[in-house]
VOFI-602143 format. One record per residue (C-alpha): y, z negated, x. Coordinates in pm, whole numbers, plus 50000, padded with zeros to 5 digits. Example, Ala and Ser with C-alpha at 12.3 -4.5 7.8 and 13.67 -1.06 7.14 Angstrom:
# residues 2
495504922051230498944928651367
***
This chain:
# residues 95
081039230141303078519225041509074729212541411071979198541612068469200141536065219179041521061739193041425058929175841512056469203641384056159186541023059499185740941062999188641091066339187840979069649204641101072979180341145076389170241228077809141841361081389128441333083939117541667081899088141639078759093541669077879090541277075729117841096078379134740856076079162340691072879172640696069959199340568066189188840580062639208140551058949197740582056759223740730053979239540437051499258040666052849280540939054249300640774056339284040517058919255240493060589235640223064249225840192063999197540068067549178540091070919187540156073669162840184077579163740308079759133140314082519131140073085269138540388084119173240447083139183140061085149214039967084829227440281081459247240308080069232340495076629230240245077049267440325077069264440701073849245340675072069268440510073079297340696071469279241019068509270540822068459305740665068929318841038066149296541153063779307640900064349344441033063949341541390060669317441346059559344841049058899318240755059389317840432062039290840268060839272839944063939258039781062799223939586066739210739672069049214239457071639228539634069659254739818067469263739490071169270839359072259290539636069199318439624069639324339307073149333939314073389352539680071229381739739071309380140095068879351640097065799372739924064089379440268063529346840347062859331539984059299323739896058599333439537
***
């Protein structure tokens, strides 16, 4: 799948959008400082639930967070979940 992303250097947000042009999943953050953001939201439409695609989202986010060398403070759900069951997430988690 592929996202797009917005950042406006307060917050930002990485999405998809369907055949028609409507927004079909989507991952937000607000910046905290430089060197920090938050993950604030995470939603996926009912049509692609099942499907990982949560789990894409956060990779990109995750992926963002290590080429831009900040630190990811999980107050969503979903993502909050997510680093506390995988691991591969700890360099990027602010604790």
């Amino acid at each position: 799948m592929d996202f797009q992303h917005q950042d406006n250097g307060q917050r930002g947000e990485f999405y998809a959008l369907d055949s028609k042009g409507q927004r079909v999943a989507e991952i937000s953050y607000v910046w905290d400082q430089q060197d920090k953001i938050i993950a604030n939201h995470t939603w996926v439409d009912h049509s692609l639930r099942g499907q990982g695609v949560a789990r894409q989202l956060l990779d990109v986010l995750v992926e963002f967070a290590r080429q831009k060398q900040v630190k990811i403070v999980p107050t969503c759900s979903y993502v909050d979940v997510m680093f506390k069951r995988d691991q591969s997430f700890a360099d990027v988690h602010a604790k």
